[in-house]
C-alpha positions in Angstrom: -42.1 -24.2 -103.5 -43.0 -21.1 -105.6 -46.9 -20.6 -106.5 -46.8 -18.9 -110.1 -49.9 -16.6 -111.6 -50.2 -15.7 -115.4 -49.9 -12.5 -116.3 -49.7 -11.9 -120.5 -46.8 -14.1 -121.5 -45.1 -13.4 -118.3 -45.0 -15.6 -115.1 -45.0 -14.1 -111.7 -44.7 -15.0 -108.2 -47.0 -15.0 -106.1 -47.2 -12.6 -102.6 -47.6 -14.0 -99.3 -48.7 -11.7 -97.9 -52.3 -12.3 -98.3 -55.6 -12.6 -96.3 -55.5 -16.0 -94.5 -51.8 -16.6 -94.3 -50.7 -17.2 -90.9 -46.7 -16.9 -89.9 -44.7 -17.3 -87.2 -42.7 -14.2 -86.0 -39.5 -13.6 -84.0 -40.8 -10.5 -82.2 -37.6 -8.4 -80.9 -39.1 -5.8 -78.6 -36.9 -2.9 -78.0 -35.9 -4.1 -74.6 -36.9 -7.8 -73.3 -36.5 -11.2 -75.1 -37.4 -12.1 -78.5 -40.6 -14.0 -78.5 -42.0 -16.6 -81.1 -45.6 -15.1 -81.9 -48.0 -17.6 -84.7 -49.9 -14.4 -86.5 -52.8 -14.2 -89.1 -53.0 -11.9 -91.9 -57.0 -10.2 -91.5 -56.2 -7.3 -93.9 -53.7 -6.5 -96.3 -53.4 -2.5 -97.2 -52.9 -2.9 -101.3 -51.4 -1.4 -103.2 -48.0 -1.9 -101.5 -45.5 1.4 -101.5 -42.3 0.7 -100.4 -42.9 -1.9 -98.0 -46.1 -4.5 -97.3 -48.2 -3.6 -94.8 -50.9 -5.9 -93.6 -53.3 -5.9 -90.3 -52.5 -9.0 -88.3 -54.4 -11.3 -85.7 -52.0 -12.0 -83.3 -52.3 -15.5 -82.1 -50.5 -16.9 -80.1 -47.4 -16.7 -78.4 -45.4 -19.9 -79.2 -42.3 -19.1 -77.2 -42.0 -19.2 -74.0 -44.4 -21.2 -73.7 -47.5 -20.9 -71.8 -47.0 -16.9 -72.1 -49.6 -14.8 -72.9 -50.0 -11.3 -74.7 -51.1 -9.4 -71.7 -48.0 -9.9 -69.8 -45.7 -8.7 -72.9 -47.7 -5.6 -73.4 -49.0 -7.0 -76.9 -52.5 -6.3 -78.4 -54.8 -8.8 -80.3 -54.3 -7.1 -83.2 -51.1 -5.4 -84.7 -49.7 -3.6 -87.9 -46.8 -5.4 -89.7 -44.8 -3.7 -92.8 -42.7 -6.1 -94.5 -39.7 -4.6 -96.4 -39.3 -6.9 -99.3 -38.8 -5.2 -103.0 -40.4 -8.4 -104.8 -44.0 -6.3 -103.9 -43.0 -3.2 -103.5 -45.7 -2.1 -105.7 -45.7 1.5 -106.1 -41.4 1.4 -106.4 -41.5 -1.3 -109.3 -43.6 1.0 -111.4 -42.0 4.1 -110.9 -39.0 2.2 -112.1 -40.4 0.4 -114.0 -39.1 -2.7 -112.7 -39.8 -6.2 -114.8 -42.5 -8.4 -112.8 -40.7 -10.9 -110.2 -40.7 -13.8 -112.1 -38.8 -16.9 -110.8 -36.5 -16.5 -113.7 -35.7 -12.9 -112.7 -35.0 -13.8 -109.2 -32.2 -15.9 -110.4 -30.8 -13.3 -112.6 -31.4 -10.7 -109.8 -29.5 -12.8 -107.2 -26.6 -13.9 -109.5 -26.2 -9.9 -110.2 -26.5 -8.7 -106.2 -23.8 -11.9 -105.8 -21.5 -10.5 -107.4 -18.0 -9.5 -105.5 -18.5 -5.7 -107.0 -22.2 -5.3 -106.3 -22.9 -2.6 -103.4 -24.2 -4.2 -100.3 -25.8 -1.1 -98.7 -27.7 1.9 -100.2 -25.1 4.3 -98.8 -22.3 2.4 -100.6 -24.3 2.4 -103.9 -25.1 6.2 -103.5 -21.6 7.0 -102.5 -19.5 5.1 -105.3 -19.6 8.2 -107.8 -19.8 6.3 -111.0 -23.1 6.7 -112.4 -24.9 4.3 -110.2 -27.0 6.9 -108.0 -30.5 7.4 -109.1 -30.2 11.0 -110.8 -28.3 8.6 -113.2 -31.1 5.4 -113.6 -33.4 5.7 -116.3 -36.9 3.7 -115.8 -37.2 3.2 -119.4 -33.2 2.4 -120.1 -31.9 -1.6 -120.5 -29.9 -1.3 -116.9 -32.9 -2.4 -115.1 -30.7 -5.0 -113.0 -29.3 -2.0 -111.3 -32.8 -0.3 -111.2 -33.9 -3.4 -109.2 -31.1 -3.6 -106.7 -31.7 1.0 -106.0 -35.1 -0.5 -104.8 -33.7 -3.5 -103.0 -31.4 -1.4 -101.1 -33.5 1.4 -100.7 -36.1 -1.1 -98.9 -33.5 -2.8 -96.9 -32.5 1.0 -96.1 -36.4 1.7 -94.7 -36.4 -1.1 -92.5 -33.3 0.7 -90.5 -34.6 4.5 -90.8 -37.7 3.1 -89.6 -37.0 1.5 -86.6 -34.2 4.5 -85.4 -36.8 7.0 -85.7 -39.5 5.1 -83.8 -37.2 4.5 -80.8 -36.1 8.3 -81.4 -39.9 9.0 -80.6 -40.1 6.6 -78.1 -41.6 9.2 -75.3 -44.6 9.9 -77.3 -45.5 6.5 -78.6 -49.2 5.4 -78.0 -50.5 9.1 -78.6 -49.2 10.7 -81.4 -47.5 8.0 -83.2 -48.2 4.7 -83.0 -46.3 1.8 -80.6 -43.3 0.1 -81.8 -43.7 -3.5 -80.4 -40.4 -4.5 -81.7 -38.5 -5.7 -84.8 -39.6 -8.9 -86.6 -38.3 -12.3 -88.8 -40.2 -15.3 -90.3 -39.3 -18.5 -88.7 -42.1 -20.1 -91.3 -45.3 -19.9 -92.9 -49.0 -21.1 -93.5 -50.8 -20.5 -96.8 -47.9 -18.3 -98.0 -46.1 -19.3 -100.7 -43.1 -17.7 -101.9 -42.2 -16.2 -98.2 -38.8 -15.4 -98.4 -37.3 -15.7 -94.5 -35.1 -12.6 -94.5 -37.1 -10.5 -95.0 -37.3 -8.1 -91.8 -40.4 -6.4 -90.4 -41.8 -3.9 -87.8 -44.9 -5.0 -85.3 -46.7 -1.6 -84.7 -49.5 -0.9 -83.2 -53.3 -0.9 -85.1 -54.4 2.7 -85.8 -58.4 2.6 -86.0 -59.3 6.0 -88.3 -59.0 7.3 -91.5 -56.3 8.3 -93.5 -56.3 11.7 -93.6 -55.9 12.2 -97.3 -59.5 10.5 -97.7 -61.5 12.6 -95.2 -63.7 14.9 -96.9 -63.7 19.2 -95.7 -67.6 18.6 -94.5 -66.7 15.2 -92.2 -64.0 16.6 -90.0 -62.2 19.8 -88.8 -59.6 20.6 -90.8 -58.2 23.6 -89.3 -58.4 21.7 -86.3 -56.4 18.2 -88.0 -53.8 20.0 -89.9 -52.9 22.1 -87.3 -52.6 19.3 -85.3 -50.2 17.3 -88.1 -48.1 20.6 -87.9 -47.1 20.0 -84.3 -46.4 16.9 -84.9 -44.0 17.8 -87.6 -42.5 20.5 -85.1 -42.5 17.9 -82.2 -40.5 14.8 -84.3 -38.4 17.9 -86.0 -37.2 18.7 -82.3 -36.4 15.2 -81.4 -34.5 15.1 -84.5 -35.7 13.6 -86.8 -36.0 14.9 -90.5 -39.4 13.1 -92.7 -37.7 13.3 -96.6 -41.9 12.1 -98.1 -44.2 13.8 -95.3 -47.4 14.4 -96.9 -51.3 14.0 -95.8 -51.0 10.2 -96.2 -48.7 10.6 -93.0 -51.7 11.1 -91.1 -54.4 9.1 -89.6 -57.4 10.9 -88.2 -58.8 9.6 -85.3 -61.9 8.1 -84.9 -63.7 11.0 -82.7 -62.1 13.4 -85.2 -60.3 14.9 -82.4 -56.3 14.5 -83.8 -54.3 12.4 -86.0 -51.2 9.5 -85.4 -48.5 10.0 -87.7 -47.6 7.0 -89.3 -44.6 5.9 -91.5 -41.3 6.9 -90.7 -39.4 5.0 -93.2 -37.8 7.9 -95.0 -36.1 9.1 -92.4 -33.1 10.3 -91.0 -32.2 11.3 -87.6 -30.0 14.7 -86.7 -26.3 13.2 -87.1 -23.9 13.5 -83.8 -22.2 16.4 -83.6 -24.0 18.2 -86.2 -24.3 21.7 -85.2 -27.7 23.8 -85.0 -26.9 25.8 -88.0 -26.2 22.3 -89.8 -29.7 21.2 -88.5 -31.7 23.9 -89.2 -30.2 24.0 -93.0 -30.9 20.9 -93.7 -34.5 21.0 -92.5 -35.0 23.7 -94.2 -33.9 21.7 -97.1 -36.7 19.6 -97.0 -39.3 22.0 -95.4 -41.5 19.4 -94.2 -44.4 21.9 -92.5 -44.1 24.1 -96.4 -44.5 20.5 -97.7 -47.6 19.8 -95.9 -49.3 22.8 -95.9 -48.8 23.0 -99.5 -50.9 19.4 -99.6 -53.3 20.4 -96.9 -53.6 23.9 -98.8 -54.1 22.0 -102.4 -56.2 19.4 -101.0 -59.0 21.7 -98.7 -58.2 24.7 -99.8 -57.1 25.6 -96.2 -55.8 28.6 -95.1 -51.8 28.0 -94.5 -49.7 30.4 -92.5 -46.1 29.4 -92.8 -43.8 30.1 -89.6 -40.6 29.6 -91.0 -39.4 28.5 -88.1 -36.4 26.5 -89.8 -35.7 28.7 -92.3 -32.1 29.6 -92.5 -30.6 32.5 -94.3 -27.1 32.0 -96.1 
């Protein structure tokens, strides 16, 4: 049953994922069985980007029975991300996306149904005729095709995400946070609207501050950014290639003695058989450690040194 909120003349759904709601999760781990896990939501991290992340009380462990969290490696607490486009907050605005109303889910599904409509990001992107975003217009009539870019560039986050994390596998725990496994919802308590296909990540909590809120005075930020910058040298290594790093990759850690890097959903991993030369362009392309040391630069007014250590000459 859909709960509905007011807003102007306009009638929107409500999100589920809110402060109280419990669920029950099929937790996939990367290697074991799927286990049934009753979770509640204890924080919800608001405005949503591109997917919903919330901090989660993890019960109980439904199935198997009688299990407990200690023998699966599980915490008490947990991150989940959720990537579902209905509240992917900072996306709708940017297109400018109409509010999801229950009347604009139909017409969205009856459009994404159709035998024509792309099914994947890559097929949309790859089709030639106007459809890739250098060619959407937030403030255009086509906003149908506006809201199935985001929809498939959601569904394409959940994938990125979870190759890069098992990618980075080795170094989980210290630099970047634990992947516990791949989730669904088999239901839900207090919350409404929760659409079951949606897929989600379990992740470990990160206690700290995002880095993009710590002040010069509180912290060292030679120290931290220097830190983020062998991160960025570490994951670029293990091929992987960050297309959005910035500072709000970066969570500092309590102590203020190093950061976790966080979010790996706009990602891509270093393609099989592509050659060094290939590589290196590409990440060059992007620049991620020019990208952050610009921020850090802008932000603190830190000294940045780049090392060009990608940079290709052609």
């Amino acid at each position: 049953m859909d709960i509905l909120i007011p807003r102007g003349n306009r009638i929107r759904i409500t999100c589920p994922y809110a402060e109280g709601a419990t669920f029950t999760l099929e937790v996939t781990p990367p290697d074991g069985p799927a286990l049934q896990i009753r979770v509640r939501v204890v924080e919800v991290f608001e405005p949503f980007r591109m997917s919903s992340v919330m901090k989660v009380a993890l019960e109980e462990i439904v199935s198997p029975p009688g299990a407990t969290l200690a023998e699966f490696g599980l915490p008490v607490d947990a991150a989940l991300k959720v990537y579902d486009h209905r509240f992917a907050h900072f996306a709708r605005r940017s297109w400018n996306l109409k509010p999801f109303t229950r009347e604009h889910r139909a017409e969205y599904l009856a459009y994404a149904d159709r035998p024509h409509a792309a099914r994947t990001l890559a097929e949309l992107l790859e089709r030639g005729n106007g459809n890739g975003p250098e060619y959407l217009d937030p403030d255009d009539d086509n906003y149908l095709l506006r809201e199935h870019y985001v929809a498939l560039t959601v569904a394409s986050f959940f994938t990125s995400e979870c190759n890069a994390y098992e990618r980075l596998s080795s170094f989980q725990g210290d630099v970047f946070p634990i992947f516990y496994g791949t989730t669904r919802f088999l239901d839900g308590e207090a919350a409404p609207n929760l659409d079951l296909t949606k897929p989600g990540i379990l992740l470990q909590y990160i206690e700290g501050t995002v880095l993009d809120f710590v002040r010069r005075e509180q912290v060292d930020i030679d120290l931290l950014a220097r830190k983020c910058l062998d991160i960025i040298e570490l994951y670029s290594q293990l091929g992987v290639l960050h297309f959005d790093v910035g500072i709000e990759n970066f969570i500092v850690k309590p102590d203020g003695s190093g950061v976790v890097m966080i979010d790996f959903a706009d990602s891509q991993l270093r393609k099989e058989g592509m050659s060094e030369h290939e590589w290196r362009k590409k990440k060059w392309a992007y620049d991620e450690e020019g990208e952050f040391g610009d921020c850090a630069a802008s932000k603190w007014g830190w000294d940045f040194q780049h090392s060009y250590r990608w940079r290709v000459d052609d």
